[in-house]
N, C-alpha and C positions, 0 to 999 in steps of 0.2 A: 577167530584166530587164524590168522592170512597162511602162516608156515610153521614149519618141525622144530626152527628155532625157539618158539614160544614154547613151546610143548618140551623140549629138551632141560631149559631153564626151569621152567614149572617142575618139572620133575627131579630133578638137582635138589629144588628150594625145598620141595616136599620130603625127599631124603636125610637134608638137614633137619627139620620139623620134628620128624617122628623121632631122633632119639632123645627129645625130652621128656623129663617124666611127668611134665604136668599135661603134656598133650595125650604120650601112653594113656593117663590116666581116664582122660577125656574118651577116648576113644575105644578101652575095655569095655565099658560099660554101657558103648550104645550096641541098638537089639541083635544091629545085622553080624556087631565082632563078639555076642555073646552069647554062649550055647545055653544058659539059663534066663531066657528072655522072658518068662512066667512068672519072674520074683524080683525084689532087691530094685535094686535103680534102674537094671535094663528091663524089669516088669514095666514099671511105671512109666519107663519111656517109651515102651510099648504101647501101653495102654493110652497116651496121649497121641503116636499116629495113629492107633485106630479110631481115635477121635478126631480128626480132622488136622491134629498137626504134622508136618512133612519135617520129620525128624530125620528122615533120610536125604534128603533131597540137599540140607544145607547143614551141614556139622558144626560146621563152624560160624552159624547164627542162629543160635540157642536159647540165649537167654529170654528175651523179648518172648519166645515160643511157650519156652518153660513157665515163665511166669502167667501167661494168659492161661495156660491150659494146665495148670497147676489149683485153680479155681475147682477143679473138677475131683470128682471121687478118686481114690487109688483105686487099683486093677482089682477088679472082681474075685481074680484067683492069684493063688501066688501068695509070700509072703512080703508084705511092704518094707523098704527099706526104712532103717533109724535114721532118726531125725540127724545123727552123726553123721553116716553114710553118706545120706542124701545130701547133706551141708557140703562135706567135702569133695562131692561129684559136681555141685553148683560151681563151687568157688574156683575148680579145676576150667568148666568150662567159659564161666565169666572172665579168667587169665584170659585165653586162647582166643577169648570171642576180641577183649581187649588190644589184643598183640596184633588179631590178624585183619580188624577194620584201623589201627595203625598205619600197618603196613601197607594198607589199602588207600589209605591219604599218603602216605610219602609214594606212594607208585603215580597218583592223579597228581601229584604237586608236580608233576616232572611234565604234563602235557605245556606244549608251549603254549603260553601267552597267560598261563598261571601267574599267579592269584584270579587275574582283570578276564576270567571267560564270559563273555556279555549271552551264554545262550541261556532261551527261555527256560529248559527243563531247569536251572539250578534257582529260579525264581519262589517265593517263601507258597508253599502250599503244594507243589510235585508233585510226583512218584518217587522224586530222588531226593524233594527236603522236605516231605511233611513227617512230622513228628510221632504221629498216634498211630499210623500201621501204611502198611507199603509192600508189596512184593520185591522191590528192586532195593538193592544194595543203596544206602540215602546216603546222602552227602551230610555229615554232622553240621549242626550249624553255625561252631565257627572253627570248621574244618581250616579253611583257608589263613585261616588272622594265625595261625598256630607256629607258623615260619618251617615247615618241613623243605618249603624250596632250597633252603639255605644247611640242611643238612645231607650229610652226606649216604646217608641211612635210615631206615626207620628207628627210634627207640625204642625197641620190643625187648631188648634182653633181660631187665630187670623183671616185666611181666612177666616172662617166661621162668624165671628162676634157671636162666641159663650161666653156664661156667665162662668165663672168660673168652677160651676156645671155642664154643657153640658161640657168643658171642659173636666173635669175629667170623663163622662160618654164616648166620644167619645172614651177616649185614652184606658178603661179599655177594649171597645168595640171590639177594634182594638186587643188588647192584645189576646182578646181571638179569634177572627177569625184566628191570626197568629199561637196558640196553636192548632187550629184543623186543619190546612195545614201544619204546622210541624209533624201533627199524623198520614196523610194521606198518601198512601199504594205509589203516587205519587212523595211525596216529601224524603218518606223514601228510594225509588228507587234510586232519587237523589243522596243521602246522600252516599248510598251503593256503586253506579258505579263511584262516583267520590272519594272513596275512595282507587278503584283500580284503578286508573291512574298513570302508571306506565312511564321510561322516553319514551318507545319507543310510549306508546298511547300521549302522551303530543306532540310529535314530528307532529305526524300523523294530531293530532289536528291543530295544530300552523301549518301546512302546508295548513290543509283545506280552515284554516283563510286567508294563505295571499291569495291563487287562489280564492277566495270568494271577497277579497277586490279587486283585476285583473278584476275578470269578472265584477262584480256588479258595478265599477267606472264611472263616468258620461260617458268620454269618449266612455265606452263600450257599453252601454248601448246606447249611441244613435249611434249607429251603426248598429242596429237591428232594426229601422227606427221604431220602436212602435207607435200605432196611439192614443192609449188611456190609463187612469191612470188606468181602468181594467185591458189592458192587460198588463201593468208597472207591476202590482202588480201581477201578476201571470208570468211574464218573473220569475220575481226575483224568484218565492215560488219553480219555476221549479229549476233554477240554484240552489239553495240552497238546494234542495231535490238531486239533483243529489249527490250535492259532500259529503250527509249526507250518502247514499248510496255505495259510494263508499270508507265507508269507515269500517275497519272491527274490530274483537274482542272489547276490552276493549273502543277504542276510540266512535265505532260506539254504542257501549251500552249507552254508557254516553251520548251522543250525544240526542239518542232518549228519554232519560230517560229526561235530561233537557229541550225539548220542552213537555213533556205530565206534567211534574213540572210548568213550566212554563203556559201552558195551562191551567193549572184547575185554577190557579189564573186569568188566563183573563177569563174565562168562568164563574166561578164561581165567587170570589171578584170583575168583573166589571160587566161582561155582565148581570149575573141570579142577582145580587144584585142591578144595576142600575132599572131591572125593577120591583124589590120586592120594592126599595124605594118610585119610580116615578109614579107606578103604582100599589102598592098595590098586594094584593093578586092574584096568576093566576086566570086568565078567565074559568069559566067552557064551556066548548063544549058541548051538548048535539044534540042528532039526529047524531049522527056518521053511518057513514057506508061504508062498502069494506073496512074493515082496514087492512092492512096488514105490517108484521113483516118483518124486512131488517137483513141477518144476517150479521154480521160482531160486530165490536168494533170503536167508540161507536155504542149504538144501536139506531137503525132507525124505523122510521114507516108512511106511509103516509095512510091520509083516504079522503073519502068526505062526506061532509057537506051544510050544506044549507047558500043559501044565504043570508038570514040574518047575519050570523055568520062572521062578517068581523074581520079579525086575520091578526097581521104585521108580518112580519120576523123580531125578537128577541122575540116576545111573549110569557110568560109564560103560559101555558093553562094545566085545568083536563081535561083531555076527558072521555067521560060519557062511558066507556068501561071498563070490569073485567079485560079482556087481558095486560091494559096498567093502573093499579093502582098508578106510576108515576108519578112525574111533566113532561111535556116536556116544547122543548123550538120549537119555530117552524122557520124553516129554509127556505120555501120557498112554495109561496102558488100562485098557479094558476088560476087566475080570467076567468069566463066564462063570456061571456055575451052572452048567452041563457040561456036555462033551466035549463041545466047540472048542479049539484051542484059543485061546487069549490076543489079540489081536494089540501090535504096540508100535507107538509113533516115536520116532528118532529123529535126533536134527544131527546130520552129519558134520562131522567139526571138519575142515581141511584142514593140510598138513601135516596130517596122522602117519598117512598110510605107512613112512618109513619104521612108525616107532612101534 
């Protein structure tokens, strides 16, 4: 996310969000907004990140999580929530989950040259269109045939159980988050590389596509004898980075330019905006120390910290350092169990620092 713009918008949108009651509802009951996280719904929701789901990380893509890791015993201690309970904890965030990958297709219906984007990652088998598990934010598959281009809004307010007034506040909300990603240096790249698509990159393109649908088919894929949905999802990131790679001039421009387009809407519109709604302001960090600077793009930083200081991977957090005046978002945090203080990697968002 390029600037403070994005970020202001995001923040507006998440304002309007939270005074629904079905998102309230969503949102009491996960671990991190509830003091009785040993019992009830936020036990069980507990008990599924300590099993390997990132119930923090993404709020508002739950279900898919819920139901895989729903297979699994209730929390050891604690008492389990009723079947009532927990029905009407589901049904709150199946709303929310519905509203906000929505809104997440009328935001991408707005990149130019929508419906017709010829790049490989939206080819049947992804990271962003296969069906059966994925890390990334997937393109539904028939997100595009749906005509969002042609609205002037997402249709969430009815999934919301919103008032007429919320209504009109969500859509105005929307409107303008979609004004500052059409302004962004991101989406203007988009705009630019897919206006030089000429027949021979379209060709190159449409060829990446079909080897892309070849490799990435079920058939193919179990042939590589994979043992798990990690490494499912990272077979795929490789094959699809190869043939993004191999592929050159005007085609290969557009290519990259559509996934960092693409990107800033799932990092910013889901990922930075799911936890500005669900959790409020970032965390401040304080007692930082050994911070150190990652060069590259985007920018990186990892420090340690004390153990008090308990932080998820998606976390929005200040850290109490001049160096890093930023929001970050933290990517992956290293649990000691000694003395040692905890040790945690960040990827610094720009455009922060004003907010």
């Amino acid at each position: 996310m390029s600037d403070e713009t994005i970020w202001g918008a995001l923040t507006e949108q998440a304002d309007v969000w939270k005074a629904l009651p079905v998102v309230r509802e969503l949102s009491s009951q996960l671990p991190r907004n509830n003091s009785r996280a040993n019992s009830g719904v936020p036990g069980r929701l507990q008990h599924m990140q300590a099993c390997g789901a990132n119930i923090a990380a993404t709020p508002l893509r739950l279900i898919s999580i819920v139901q895989m890791y729903n297979q699994f015993p209730s929390a050891p201690i604690g008492t389990p929530p009723s079947e009532a309970e927990w029905g009407a904890w589901v049904r709150s965030a199946q709303a929310v989950e519905t509203a906000h990958r929505t809104t997440i297709a009328w935001l991408r219906s707005r990149m130019h040259g929508y419906p017709q984007l010829p790049a490989p990652q939206l080819a049947p088998g992804t990271t962003l269109t296969a069906s059966d598990f994925s890390y990334r934010l997937q393109w539904q598959p028939n997100e595009r045939a749906l005509g969002f281009r042609n609205q002037d809004s997402p249709p969430v307010g009815e999934i919301l159980q919103a008032t007429s007034a919320q209504n009109r506040r969500l859509s105005e909300s929307a409107r303008t988050v979609a004004a500052a990603l059409q302004a962004s240096d991101e989406w203007q790249r988009l705009e630019a590389t897919h206006r030089k698509l000429d027949d021979r990159a379209r060709v190159a393109l449409r060829e990446a596509r079909a080897r892309l649908r070849r490799l990435l088919a079920p058939e193919a894929i179990n042939a590589q004898e994979i043992r798990s949905l990690h490494d499912l999802h990272h077979y795929r990131e490789a094959v699809q980075e190869r043939e993004i790679k191999g592929l050159a001039g005007v085609a290969r421009g557009f290519s990259e330019a559509f996934e960092c387009a693409n990107g800033l809407v799932e990092n910013a519109a889901s990922d930075a905006f799911s936890q500005l709604l669900i959790y409020g302001a970032p965390t401040k960090v304080s007692g930082v120390g050994n911070l150190e600077l990652e060069p590259g793009t985007p920018r990186r930083a990892s420090f340690t910290c004390g153990l008090d200081a308990w932080l998820d991977p998606g976390q929005l957090v200040q850290i109490d350092d001049p160096l890093v005046p930023e929001i970050c978002r933290v990517t992956g945090v290293n649990i000691s169990l000694g003395r040692v203080p905890d040790r945690v990697s960040v990827e610094i968002i720009n455009g922060t620092a004003a907010l």
